[in-house]
C-alpha positions as CSV (number, residue, x, y, z in Angstrom):
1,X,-8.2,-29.2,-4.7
2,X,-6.8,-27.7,-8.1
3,X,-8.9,-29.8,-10.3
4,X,-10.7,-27.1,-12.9
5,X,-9.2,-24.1,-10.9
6,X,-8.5,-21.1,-13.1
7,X,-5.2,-20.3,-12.0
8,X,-3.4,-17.2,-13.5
9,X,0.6,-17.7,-13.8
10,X,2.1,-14.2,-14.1
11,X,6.1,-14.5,-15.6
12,X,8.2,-11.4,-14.8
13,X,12.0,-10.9,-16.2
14,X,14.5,-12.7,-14.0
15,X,16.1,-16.0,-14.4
16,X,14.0,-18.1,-12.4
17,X,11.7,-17.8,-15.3
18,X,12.9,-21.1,-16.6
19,X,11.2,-22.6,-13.3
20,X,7.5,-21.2,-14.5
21,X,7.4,-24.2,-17.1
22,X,7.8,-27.1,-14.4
23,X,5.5,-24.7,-12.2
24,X,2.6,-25.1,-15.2
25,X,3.3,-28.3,-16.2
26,X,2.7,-29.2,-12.2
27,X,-0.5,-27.1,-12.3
28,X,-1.8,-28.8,-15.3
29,X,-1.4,-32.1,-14.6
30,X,-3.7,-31.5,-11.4
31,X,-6.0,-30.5,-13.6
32,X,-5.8,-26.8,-13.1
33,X,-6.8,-24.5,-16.4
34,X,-3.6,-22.5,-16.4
35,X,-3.3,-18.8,-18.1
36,X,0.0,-17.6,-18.2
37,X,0.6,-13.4,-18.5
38,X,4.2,-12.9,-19.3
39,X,5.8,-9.5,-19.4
40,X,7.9,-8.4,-22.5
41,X,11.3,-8.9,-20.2
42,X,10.1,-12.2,-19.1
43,X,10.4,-13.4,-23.0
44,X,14.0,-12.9,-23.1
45,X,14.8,-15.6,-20.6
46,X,11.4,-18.2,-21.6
47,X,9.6,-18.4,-24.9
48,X,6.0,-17.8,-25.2
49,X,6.0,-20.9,-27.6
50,X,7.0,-23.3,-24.3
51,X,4.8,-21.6,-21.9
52,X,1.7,-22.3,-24.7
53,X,2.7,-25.8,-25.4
54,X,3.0,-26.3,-21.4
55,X,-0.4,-24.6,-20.5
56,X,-2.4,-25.7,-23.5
57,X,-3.6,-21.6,-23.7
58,X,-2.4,-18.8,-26.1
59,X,0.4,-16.6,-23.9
60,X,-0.5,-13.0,-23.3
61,X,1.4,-10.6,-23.3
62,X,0.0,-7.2,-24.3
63,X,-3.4,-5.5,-23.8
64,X,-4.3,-6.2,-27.4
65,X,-2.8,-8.2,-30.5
66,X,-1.3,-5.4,-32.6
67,X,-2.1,-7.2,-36.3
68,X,-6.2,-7.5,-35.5
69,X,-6.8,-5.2,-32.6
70,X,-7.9,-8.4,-30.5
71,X,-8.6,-6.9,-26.5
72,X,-7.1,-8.8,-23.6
73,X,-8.9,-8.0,-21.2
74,X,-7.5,-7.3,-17.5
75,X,-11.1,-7.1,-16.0
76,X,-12.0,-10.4,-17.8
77,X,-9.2,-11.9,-16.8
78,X,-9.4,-10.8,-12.7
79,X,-12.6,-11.8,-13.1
80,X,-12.1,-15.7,-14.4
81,X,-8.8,-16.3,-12.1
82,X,-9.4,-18.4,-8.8
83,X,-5.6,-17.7,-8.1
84,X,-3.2,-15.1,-9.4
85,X,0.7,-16.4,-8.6
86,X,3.7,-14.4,-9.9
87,X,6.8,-16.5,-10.6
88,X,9.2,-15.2,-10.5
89,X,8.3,-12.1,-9.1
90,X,11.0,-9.6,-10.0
91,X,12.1,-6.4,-7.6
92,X,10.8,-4.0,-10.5
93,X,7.5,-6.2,-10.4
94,X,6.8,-5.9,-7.0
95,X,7.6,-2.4,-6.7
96,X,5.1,-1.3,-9.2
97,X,2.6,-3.6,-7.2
98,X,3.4,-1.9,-4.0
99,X,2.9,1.5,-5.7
100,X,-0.4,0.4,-8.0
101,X,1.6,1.1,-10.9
102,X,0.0,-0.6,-14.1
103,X,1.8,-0.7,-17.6
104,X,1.9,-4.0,-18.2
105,X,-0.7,-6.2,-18.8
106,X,0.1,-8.6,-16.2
107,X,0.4,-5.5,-13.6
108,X,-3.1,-4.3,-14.7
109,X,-4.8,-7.5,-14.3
110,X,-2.7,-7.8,-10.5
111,X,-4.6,-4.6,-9.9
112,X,-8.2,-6.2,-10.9
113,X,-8.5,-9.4,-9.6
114,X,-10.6,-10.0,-6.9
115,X,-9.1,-13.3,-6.1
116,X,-6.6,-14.3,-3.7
117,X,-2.7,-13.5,-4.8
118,X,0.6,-14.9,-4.4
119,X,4.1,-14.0,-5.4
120,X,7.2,-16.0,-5.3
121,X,10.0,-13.0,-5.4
122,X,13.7,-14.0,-7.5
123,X,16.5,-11.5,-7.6
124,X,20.3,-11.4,-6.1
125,X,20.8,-11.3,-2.6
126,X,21.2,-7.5,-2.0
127,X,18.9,-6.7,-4.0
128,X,16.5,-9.2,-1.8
129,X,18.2,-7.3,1.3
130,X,17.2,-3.4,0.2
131,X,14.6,-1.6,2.6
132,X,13.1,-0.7,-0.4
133,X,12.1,-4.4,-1.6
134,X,12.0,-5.4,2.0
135,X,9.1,-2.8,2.5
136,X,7.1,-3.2,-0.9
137,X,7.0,-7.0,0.4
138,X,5.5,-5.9,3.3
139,X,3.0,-3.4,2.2
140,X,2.3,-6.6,0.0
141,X,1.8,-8.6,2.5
142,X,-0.5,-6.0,4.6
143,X,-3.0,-6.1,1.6
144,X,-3.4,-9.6,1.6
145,X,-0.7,-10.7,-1.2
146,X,0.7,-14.4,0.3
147,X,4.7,-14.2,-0.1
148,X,6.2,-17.5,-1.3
149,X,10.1,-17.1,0.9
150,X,12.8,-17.2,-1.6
151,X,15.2,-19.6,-0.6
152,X,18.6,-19.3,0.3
153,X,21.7,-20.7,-2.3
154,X,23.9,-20.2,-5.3
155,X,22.3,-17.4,-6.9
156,X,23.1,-16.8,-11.1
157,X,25.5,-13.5,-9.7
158,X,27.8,-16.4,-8.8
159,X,26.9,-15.2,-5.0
160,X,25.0,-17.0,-2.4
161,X,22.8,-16.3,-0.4
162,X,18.9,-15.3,-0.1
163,X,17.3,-14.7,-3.5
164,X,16.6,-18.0,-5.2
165,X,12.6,-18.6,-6.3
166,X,10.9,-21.0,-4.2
167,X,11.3,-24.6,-5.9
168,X,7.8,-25.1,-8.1
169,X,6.5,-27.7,-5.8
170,X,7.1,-25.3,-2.9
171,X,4.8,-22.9,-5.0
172,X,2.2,-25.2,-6.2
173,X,1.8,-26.4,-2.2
174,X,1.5,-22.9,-1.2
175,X,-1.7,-22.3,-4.2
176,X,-3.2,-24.9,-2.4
177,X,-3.0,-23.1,1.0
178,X,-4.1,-19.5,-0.7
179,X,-7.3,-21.5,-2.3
180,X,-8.1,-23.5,0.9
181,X,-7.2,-21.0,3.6
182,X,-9.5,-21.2,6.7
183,X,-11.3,-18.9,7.9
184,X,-10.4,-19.3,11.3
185,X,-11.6,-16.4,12.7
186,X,-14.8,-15.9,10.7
187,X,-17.3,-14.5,13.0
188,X,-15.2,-12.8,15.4
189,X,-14.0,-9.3,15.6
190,X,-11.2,-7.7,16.2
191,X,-9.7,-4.6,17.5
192,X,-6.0,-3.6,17.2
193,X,-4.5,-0.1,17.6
194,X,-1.5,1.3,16.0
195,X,0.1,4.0,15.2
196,X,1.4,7.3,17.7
197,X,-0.7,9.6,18.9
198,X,0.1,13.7,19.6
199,X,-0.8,15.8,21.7
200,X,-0.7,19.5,21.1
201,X,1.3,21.9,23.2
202,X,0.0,24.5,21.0
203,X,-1.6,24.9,17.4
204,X,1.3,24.1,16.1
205,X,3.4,22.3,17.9
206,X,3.2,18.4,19.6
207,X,4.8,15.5,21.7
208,X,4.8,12.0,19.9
209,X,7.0,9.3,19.5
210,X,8.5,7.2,16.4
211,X,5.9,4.7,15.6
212,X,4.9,4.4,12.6
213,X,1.8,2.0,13.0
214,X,4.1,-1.1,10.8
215,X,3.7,-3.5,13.3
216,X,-0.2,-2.8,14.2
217,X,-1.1,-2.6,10.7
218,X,0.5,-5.9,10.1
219,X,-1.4,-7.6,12.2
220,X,-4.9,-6.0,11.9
221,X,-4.1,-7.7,7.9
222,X,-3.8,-10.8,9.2
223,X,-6.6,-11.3,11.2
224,X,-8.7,-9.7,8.5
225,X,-7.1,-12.6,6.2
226,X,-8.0,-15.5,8.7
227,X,-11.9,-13.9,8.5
228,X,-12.3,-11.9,11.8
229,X,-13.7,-8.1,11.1
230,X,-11.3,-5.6,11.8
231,X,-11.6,-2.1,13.5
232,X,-8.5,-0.5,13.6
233,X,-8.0,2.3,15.7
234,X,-5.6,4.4,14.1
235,X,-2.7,7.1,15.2
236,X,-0.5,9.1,13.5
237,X,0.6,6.8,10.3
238,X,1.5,7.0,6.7
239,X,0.2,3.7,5.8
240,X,-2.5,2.4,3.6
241,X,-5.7,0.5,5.6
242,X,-5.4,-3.1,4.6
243,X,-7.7,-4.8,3.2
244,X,-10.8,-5.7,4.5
245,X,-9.9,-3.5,7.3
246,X,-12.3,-0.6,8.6
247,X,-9.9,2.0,10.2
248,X,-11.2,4.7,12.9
249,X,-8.9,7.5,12.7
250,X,-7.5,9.2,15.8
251,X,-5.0,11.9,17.2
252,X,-4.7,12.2,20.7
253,X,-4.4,9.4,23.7
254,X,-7.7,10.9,25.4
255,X,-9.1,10.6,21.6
256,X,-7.9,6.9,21.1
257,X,-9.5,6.0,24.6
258,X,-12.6,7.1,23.9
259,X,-12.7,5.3,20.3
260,X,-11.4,2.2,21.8
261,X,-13.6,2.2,24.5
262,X,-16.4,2.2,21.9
263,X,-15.1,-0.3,20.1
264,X,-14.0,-2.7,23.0
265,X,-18.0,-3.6,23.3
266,X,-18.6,-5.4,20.7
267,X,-15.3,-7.1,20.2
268,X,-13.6,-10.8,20.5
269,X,-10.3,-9.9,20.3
270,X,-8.5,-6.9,21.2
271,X,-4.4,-5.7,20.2
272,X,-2.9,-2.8,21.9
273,X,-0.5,-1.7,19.4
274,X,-0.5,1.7,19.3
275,X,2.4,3.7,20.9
276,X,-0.1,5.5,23.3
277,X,1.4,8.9,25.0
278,X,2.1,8.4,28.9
279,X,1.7,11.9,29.5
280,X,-0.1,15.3,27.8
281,X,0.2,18.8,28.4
282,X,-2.2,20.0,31.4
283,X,-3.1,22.7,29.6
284,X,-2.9,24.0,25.5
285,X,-2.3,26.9,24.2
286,X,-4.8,28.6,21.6
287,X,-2.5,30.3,20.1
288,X,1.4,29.9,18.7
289,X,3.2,30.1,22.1
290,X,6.2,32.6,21.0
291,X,9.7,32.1,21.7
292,X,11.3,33.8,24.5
293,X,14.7,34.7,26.4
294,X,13.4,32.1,29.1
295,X,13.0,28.7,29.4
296,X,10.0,27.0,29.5
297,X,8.5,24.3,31.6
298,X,5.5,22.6,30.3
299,X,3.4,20.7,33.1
300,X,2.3,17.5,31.9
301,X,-0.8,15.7,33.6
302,X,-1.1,11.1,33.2
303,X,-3.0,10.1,30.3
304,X,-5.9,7.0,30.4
305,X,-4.3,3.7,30.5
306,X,-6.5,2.3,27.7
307,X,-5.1,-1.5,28.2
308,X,-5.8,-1.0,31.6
309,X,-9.5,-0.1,30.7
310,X,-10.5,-2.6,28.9
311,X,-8.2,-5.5,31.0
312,X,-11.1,-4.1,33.5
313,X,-13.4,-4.8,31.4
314,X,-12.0,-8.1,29.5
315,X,-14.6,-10.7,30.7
316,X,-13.9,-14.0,28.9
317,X,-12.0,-11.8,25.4
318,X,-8.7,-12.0,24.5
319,X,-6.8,-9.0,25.0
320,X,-3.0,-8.4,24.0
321,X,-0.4,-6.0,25.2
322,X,2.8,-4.3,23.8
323,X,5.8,-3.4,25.8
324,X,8.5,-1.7,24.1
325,X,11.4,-1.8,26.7
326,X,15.1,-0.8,27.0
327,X,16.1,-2.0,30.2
328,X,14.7,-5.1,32.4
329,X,12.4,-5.8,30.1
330,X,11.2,-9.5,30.8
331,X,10.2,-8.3,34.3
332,X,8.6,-5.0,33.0
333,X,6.7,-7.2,30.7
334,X,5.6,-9.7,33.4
335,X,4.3,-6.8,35.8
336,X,2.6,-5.8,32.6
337,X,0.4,-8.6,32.2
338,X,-0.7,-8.9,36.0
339,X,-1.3,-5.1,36.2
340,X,-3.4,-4.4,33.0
341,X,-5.2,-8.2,33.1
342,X,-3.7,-9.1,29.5
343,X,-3.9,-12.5,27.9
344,X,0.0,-11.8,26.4
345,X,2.0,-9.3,25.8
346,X,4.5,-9.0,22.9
347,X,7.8,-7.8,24.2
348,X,10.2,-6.4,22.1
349,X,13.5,-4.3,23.2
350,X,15.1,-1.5,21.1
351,X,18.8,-3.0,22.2
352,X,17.9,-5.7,19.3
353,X,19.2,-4.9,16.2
354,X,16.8,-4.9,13.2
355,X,13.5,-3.9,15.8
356,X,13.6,-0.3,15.9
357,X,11.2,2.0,14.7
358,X,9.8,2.3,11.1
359,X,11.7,-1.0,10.2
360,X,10.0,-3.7,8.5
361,X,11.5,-6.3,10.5
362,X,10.9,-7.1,14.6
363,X,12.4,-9.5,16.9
364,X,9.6,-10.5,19.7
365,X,9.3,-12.3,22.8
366,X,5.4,-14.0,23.6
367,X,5.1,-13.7,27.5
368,X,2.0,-15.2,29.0
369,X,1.6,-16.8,32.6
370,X,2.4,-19.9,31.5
371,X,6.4,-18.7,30.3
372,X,7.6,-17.1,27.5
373,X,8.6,-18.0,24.0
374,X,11.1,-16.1,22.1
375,X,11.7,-15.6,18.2
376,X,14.1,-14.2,15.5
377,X,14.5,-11.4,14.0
378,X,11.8,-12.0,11.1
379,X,9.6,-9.8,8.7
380,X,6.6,-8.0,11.0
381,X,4.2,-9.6,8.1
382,X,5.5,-13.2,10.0
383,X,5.6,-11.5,13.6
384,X,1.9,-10.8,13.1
385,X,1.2,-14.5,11.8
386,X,3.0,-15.5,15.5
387,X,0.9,-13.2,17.2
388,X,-2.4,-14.3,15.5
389,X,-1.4,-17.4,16.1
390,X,-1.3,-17.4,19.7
391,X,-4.7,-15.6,19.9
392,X,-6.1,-18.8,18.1
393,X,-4.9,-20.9,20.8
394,X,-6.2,-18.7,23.4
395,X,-9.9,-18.4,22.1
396,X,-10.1,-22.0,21.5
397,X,-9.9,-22.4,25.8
398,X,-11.9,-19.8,26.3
């Protein structure tokens, strides 16, 4: 499979650096043509001269050679590159992925090639552990960038723990899987809401809730990834669309029923995501309502069950529920999937540590008719691989 692959090996500054050279030498002798972009930290831990010798290609490191004016080209090299894999993939590195920065050349040619990515992330363990890193991985991930886990071990801090770059084998076995990833839902579409909505008491004012769309978002990246075409019907969010992702914009629960509803005709698959408002007020006000001496009661009418809706209309689709419960939530779950004819629904309580709202991890329970199937606290990147997962099995019996 990695016979006369142009693979790109990007080196960042950390320790593991010292792994890149069995990681090429591996590639190579599959008879992948290897181009390794180092950064200027990454020198200080691994020569250029090795790296050369290992990949049988001059090293680049800057945008041009400073004694004849010789351009490396980041378009070029996007361009030639069947696989881009950064190794060891350092927190600095991947937060100026996450943020698009480019002033490196390795960064700049991240940010043109059109081929698939991987990164294989190297750093101590708290530094693994920081929302920060936690949520550049995950933006990562929603774009399409394939994380290689670090492992857990004896770290070069003298700690232990979670940080340690995946073995080069490890890595090499994952290229494979980024070149020859199925495209298991090629041909089917796919529509997944996210997101809150509001809905105005006033011109200024609003009820909503706390989602942030993390979780929806997540998975409307993976199924794009696996080949389906993605409609994402989208709440209140400050997140990017993923890639390969066509995103409908909404605000209101009457406005993300109506979209949905659209949507819902022509589609295979459909993921009710979205923290949808129960209720909205029965009537708004035009203008600012002004503060008073008394109180003030707002009358709130029901809001269209959307999941509801389209269970209605389901014939032969899958179709996937949420429930976000704090009490008896395994039978509030169940007597979700009989009332709203859903395939599954993902059940996830805000008693569990580590799945509340805006975090970047979730801990979910898979409830169908046949039982249930619980799962660890994990990253909502590897949630949404679960969850696509299970609508694989389903489609293949329908």
């Amino acid at each position: 499979m990695l016979k006369g692959k142009h693979i790109i090996i990007g080196i960042t500054g950390g320790i593991a650096a010292y792994k890149a050279a069995v990681l090429v030498r591996l590639l190579v002798r599959e008879g992948a043509e290897v181009q390794v972009l180092m950064t200027r930290a990454a020198k200080e831990f691994i020569t250029p001269l090795t790296m050369a010798t290992l990949s049988k290609r001059p090293i680049l490191v800057e945008n041009f050679n400073p004694e004849n004016g010789a351009w490396n080209s980041h378009i070029d090299l996007g361009c030639w590159a069947d696989a881009m894999v950064i190794a060891p993939a350092t927190a600095n590195t991947l937060a100026k992925m996450a943020c698009g920065i480019g002033d490196s050349l390795l960064l700049t040619t991240y940010l043109s090639a059109r081929c698939p990515i991987a990164v294989a992330p190297a750093m101590d363990l708290d530094m693994m552990a920081h929302q920060a890193t936690q949520q550049n991985l995950d933006t990562l991930k929603q774009r399409g960038v394939m994380i290689i886990e670090a492992e857990s071990g004896e770290l070069a801090s003298g700690l232990s723990g979670k940080g340690r770059m995946a073995e080069p084998e490890v890595i090499v076995e994952s290229i494979r899987q980024l070149l020859g990833r199925k495209q298991t839902l090629a041909g089917r579409r796919a529509m997944v809401t996210a997101g809150a909505t509001m809905e105005a008491i006033d011109p200024v004012r609003y009820i909503t809730n706390h989602s942030t769309g993390k979780m929806g978002y997540a998975i409307a990246a993976e199924l794009a990834a696996r080949g389906a075409e993605v409609r994402l019907v989208s709440g209140r969010t400050q997140l990017p669309c993923p890639k390969g992702v066509e995103r409908v914009d909404v605000v209101s629960a009457e406005d993300m029923f109506r979209a949905c509803c659209a949507e819902w005709d022509g589609a295979d698959i459909g993921v009710m995501c979205a923290a949808v408002a129960d209720y909205t007020p029965e009537q708004v006000s035009p203008t600012k309502i002004k503060k008073s001496d008394d109180d003030m009661c707002i009358r709130l009418r029901r809001t269209p069950d959307i999941a509801a809706e389209l269970g209605r209309r389901k014939e032969g689709r899958v179709l996937v529920g949420f429930a976000l419960e704090t009490d008896n939530e395994q039978v509030n779950a169940q007597q979700k999937l009989e009332r709203k004819n859903l395939d599954f629904v993902v059940l996830n309580s805000l008693r569990d540590k580590g799945a509340c709202f805006g975090g970047d991890t979730n801990k979910v329970c898979l409830i169908d008719r046949q039982g249930e199937q619980s799962f660890p606290l994990e990253s909502k990147a590897r949630v949404a691989e679960r969850i696509v997962d299970k609508i694989e099995e389903i489609l293949k019996t329908k």
